[in-house]
N, C-alpha and C positions, 0 to 999 in steps of 0.2 A: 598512379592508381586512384581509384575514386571506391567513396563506400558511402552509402543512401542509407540514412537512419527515416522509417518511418513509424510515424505512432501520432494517434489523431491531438494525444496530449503533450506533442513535442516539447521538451525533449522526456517528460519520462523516465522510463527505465535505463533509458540512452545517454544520462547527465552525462558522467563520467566518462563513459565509451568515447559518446561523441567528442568531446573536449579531448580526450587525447590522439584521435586523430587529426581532430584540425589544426590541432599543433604539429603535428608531424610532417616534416620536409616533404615528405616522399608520398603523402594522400593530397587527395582531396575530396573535404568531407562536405554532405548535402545531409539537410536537413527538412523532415516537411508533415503537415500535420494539420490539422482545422487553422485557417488564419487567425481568429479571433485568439484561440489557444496561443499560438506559436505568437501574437504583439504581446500577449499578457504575462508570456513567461520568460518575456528575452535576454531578463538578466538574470537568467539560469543558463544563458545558451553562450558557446565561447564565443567572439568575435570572426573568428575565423569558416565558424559554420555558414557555410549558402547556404540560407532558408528561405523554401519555398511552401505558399501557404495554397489548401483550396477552400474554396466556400461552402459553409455549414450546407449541409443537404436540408432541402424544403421537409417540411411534415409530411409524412406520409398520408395518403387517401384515407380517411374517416372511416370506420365500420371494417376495416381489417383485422381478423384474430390477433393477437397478442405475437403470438410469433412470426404469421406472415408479415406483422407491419415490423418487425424487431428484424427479419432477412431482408426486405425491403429497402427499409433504412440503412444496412451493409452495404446492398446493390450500391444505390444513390451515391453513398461513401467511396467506395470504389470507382464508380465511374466519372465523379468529380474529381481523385486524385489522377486516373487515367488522363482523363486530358492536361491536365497539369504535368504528367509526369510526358506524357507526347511532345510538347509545346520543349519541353526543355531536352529531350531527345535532339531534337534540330538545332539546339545551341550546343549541343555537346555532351549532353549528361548520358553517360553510358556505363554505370558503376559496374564496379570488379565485384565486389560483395552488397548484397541489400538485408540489413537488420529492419526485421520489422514487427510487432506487436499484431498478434493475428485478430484479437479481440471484436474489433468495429469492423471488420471485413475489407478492411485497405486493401490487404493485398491480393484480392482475388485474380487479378489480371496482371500480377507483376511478370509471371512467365513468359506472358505475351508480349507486353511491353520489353522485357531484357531478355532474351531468351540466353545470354553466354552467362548473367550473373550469376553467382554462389545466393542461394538462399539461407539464413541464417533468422530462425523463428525463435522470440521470447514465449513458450510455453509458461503458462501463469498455474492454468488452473482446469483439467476437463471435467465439466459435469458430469453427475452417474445421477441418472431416473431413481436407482435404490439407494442413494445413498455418498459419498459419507454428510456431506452439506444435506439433503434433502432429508428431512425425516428427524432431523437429529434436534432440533426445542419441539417437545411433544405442546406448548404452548399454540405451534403453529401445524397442526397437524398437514400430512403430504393426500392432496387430492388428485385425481387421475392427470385432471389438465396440469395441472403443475410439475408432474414427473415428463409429463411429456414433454410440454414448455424444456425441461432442463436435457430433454434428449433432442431437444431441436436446436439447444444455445449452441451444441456442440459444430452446428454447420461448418462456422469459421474454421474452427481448429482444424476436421474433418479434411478441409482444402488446402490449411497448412502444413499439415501433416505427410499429405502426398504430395507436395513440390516442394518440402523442406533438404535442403542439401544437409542442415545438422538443427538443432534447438539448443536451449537454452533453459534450467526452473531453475527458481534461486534456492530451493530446500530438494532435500529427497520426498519427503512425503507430499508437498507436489508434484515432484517428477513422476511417486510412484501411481495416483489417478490419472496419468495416459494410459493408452491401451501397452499391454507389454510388445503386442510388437512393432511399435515405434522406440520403443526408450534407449534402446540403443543410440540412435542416432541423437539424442537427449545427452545433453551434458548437466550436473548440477553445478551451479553455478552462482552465486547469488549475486547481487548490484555492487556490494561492493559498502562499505562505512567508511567513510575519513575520519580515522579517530584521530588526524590532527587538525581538523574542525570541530568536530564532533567529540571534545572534550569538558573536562568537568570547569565551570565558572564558579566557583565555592563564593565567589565577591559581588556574585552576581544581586541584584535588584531589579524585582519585576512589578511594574507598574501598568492598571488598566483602565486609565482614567476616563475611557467610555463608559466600561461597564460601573466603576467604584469607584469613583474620587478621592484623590487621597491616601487612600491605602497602596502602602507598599510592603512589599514580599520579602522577605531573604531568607537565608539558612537559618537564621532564628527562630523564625513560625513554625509553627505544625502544618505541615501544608500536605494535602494527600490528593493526586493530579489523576486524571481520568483524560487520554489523549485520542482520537480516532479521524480518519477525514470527516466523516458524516456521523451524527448521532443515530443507530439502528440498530435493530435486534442482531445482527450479524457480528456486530460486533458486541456482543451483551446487554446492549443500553439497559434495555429495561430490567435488566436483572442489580445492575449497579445503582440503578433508579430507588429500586424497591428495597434495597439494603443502605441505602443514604439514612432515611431517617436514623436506624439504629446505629448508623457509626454516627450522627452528628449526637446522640443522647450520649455514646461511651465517649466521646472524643467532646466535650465540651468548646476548647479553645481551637480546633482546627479548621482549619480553610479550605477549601475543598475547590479547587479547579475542574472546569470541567473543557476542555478544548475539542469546539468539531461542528460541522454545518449541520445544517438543517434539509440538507438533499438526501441522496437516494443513491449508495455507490454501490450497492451489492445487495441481493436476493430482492427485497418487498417491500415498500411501501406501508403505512398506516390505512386502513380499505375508505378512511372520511376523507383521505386527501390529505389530513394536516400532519406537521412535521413531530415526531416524535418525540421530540422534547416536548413539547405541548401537553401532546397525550400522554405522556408520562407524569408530569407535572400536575396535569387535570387528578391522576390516581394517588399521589404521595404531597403534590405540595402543603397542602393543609398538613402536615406532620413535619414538614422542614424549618429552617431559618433560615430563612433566604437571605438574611445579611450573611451568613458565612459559605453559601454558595454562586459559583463565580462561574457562568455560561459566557463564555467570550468569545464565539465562535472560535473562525479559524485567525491562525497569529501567527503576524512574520517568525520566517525558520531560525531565525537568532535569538527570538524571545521567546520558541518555540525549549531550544538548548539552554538556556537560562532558567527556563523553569523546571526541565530534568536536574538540573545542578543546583537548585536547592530544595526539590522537592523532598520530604520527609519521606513519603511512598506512593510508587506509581502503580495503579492500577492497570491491568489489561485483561481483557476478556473477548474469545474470540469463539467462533463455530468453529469445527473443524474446515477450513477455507484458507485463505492465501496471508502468509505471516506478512503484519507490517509494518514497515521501513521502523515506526517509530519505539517500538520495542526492543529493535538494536539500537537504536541512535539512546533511547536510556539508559541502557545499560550500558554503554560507550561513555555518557556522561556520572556515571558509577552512582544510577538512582537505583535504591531498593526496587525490585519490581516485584509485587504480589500478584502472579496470572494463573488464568485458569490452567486448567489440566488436560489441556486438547492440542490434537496435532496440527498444524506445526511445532507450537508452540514448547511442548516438550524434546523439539529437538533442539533447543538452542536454550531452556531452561534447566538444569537439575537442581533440583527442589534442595534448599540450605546451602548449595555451593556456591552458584550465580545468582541466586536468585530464590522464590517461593511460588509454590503450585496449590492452589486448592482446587475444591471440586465444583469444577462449571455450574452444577444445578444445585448447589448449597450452598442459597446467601447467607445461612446463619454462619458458614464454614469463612466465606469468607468478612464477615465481621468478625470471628472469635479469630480468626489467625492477623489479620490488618491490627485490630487491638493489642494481641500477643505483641508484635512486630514494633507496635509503636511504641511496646512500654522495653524495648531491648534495641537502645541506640547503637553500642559498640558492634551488635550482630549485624544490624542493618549497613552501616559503615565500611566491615569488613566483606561482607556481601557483594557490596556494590561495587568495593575496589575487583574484586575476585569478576565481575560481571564486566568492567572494560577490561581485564585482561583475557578473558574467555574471547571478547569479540574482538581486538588486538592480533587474537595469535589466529581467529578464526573468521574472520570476515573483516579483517582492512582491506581499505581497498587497495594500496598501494603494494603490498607485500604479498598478495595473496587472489583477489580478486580479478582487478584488473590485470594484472598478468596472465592468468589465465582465459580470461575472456580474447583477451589480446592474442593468444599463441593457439586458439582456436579459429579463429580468423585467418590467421595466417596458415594452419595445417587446412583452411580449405581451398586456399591458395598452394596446396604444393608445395608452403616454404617453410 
């Protein structure tokens, strides 16, 4: 049997998936995805995966609207992976199942190219023109072209949706923004936590001797961590931005981590170009100490679990948009997490058992509660324990996750 994991960011959503069938006797697993991506991440990928890379698509033609250059660039995608995925047709590649990430428009042509495979699509996220992401920071108000812009993102999904054999959201409240008459064929399903990785290092010491020389971390400091891939409004930046000064006044001795790039992974941009750290910084720095604040971009996934594991309190704040990974993997390592009050986020939070909820657009709310929090050590403690046992019984991968994703595979194989 053979099964084709694709996603331009190989591997992705696919870590786990894919690694346990290339260990499996009786697969053979392919993997494939932007080249440059798929060298840079190979030691995320089993040994046993065939990986096959195609070449970045060229820029698109100059003076194209926003969306035809954003469908364009799909095309290109697509038809770069096509001959790729031709090429190894004639060596033998004819998979039984194809998992793939509809997002970048890879799979536009997979039909054509396998017409007997099972399709099996990771549904993340469908855009709505009214809403719930569009509209929702009155900070960025929603203009015509931009509701449109988000009823045009939907093209991919649109195409995946009609040649999908079954799907895949890791929450319900993303499952429930598809249309309803797909969700059936929608399973919810999320990636999956190793919380026997993905455990607490209490002995841990974290050190960033680019950013700070010298200083080192542990469960002794006050340390209050802010985690995200990229720093942007999508994920609260600027609202944690403009509430720092007043925790670092209440919070004299604490340290404040702030982990996450300077790109662009979800909704907008800053309209000057520059990255939003910047411009945030330009609006509040003069009111900081910048010795007690730590921008380290992004950091290896081990010093990533080291800093959940002495972190004092982890911040998260999100739109209502796609939950992520690193807000289980904290609560896996039994960090206090104080998050906003938005969906997903409330399905995998309740406020005082696993965790603590404030209100998205009240930084006062969330200064007077992080403050609360900081001065009630044994709460935060028993909190946290209570938060890897919550994602233990509800998102291991081994017990729960992956077997499911595994026994959906194979019910679309008939077995």
């Amino acid at each position: 049997m053979q099964i084709l994991f694709i996603h331009q960011n190989f591997p992705g959503q696919y870590r786990y998936l894919s690694r346990y069938f290339a260990a499996h006797p009786d697969w053979v697993c392919y993997g494939v995805g932007e080249r440059d991506n798929v060298v840079r991440q190979r030691g995320l990928i089993h040994p046993q995966v065939k990986l096959l890379g195609y070449d970045k698509p060229p820029p698109v033609p100059e003076g194209l609207p926003g969306p035809a250059a954003e469908f364009t660039a799909q095309l290109q995608r697509a038809t770069a992976l096509t001959r790729v995925l031709l090429r190894q047709r004639q060596r033998g590649l004819d998979p039984d199942v194809i998992a793939a990430h509809p997002g970048w428009g890879e799979h536009f042509y997979l039909r054509e190219v396998f017409p007997r495979a099972k399709l099996l699509f990771y549904f993340e996220f469908f855009f709505q023109p009214d809403g719930p992401l569009v509209g929702f920071e009155p900070e960025f108000p929603v203009h015509f072209g931009l509701a449109s812009h988000y009823r045009l993102k939907n093209a991919p999904h649109w195409v995946a949706l009609d040649m999908a054999d079954a799907g895949i959201s890791p929450t319900r409240w993303q499952w429930s923004t598809f249309p309803c008459e797909y969700r059936e064929r929608i399973r919810v399903i999320h990636d999956g936590v190793d919380t026997v990785q993905v455990a607490p290092r209490r002995a841990a010491v974290v050190e960033f001797p680019e950013v700070r020389p010298g200083l080192r971390l542990t469960a002794e400091d006050e340390i209050i961590t802010y985690a995200v891939r990229n720093l942007e409004p999508s994920r609260g930046f600027h609202r944690f931005m403009r509430a720092l000064p007043r925790l670092q006044w209440e919070r004299p001795k604490a340290i404040f981590v702030v982990v996450g790039g300077d790109e662009v992974s979800y909704v907008r941009g800053h309209p000057s170009g520059r990255p939003w750290r910047e411009v945030l910084l330009d609006e509040v720095g003069d009111r900081l100490d910048l010795e007690r604040v730590l921008f380290v971009g992004r950091v290896p996934y081990g010093k990533l679990l080291d800093l959940f594991s002495i972190t004092s309190l982890h911040l998260y704040l999100t739109y209502p948009f796609v939950l992520s990974w690193s807000v289980l993997e904290a609560m896996a390592c039994e960090a206090p997490v104080l998050a906003s009050a938005t969906p997903p986020v409330e399905e995998v939070i309740r406020d005082g058992e696993n965790g603590f909820l404030f209100d998205y657009f009240s930084e006062d709310t969330l200064v007077a509660r992080a403050v609360e929090l900081l001065e009630a050590p044994e709460l935060r403690r028993e909190v946290g324990r209570q938060a890897r046992r919550f994602v233990a019984e509800q998102y291991d991968l081994r017990s729960r996750c992956l077997p499911a994703q595994v026994a959906l595979i194979e019910s679309l194989l008939g077995r």
